[in-house]
C-alpha positions as CSV (number, residue, x, y, z in Angstrom):
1,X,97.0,85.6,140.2
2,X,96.6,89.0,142.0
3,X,100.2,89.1,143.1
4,X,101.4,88.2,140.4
5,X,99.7,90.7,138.7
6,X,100.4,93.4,141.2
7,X,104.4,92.8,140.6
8,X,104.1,92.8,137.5
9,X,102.2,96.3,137.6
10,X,104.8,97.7,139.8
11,X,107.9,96.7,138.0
12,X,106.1,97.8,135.2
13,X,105.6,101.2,137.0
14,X,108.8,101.1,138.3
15,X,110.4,100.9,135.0
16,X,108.8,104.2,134.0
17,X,106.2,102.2,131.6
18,X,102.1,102.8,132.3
19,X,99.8,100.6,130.8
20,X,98.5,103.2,128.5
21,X,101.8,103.8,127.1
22,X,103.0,101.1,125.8
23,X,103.5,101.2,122.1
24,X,103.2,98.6,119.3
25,X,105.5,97.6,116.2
26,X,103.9,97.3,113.4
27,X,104.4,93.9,111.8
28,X,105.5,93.6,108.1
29,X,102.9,93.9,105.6
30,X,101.6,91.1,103.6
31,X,104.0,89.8,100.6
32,X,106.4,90.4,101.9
33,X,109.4,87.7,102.2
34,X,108.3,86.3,105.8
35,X,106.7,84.1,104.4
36,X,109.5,82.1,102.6
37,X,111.5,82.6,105.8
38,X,108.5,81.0,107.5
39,X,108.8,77.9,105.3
40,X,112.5,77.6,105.9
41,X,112.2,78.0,110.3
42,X,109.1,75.3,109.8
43,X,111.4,73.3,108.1
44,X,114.3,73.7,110.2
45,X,111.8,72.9,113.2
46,X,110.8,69.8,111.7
47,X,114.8,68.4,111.8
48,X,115.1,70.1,115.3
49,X,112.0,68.0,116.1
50,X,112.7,65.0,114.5
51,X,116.3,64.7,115.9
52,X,115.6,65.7,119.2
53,X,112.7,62.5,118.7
54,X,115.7,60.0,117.6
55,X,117.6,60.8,121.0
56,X,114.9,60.3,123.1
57,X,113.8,56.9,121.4
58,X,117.5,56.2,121.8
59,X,117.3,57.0,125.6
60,X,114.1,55.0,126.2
61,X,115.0,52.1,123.8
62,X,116.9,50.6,127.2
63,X,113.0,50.0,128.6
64,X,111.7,48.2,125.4
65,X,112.7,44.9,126.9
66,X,110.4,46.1,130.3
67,X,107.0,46.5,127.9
68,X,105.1,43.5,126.8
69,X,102.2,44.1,124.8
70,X,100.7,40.9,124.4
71,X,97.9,39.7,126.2
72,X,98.6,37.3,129.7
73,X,96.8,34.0,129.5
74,X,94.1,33.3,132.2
75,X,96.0,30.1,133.4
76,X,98.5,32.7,134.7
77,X,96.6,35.2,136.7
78,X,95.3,34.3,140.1
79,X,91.4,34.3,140.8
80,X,91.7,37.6,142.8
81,X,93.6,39.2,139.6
82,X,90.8,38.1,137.2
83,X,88.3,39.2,139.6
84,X,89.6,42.5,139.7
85,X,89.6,42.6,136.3
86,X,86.3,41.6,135.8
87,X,85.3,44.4,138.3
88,X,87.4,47.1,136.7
89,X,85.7,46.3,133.0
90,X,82.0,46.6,135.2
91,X,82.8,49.6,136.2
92,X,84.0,51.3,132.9
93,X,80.8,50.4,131.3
């Protein structure tokens, strides 16, 4: 963290910039239209979102055959599986 601190003082520095001398914009004052532009970019991020969703469920969807989520009967798991099972639940309680 030091380091990276220390570049960043010296490009800072460098650049002809001091700490103390950095100056802030004032942001625009309240009522004003940012927030109707705010409504439109939250809504424009939703879509973003949402599409960029549908391409990875279209990606993945090649795996859905891979995940079973039903349980395995206990005819079909050896005695060591079930015992480890068993152990497993033990030890989360």
């Amino acid at each position: 963290f030091t380091k990276q601190y220390n570049r960043l003082r010296q490009k800072l520095q460098a650049g002809g910039t001091s700490s103390g001398s950095i100056k802030y914009q004032k942001g625009p004052s309240k009522g004003s239209s940012l927030s109707a532009s705010r409504d439109v970019s939250d809504e424009a991020r939703k879509k973003v979102i949402e599409t960029k969703l549908q391409e990875h469920m279209k990606i993945l969807s090649k795996y859905a055959n891979r995940i079973h989520l039903d349980e395995i009967p206990d005819g079909k798991l050896s005695v060591s599986v079930t015992n480890d099972i068993k152990m497993s639940n033990k030890k989360a309680l």
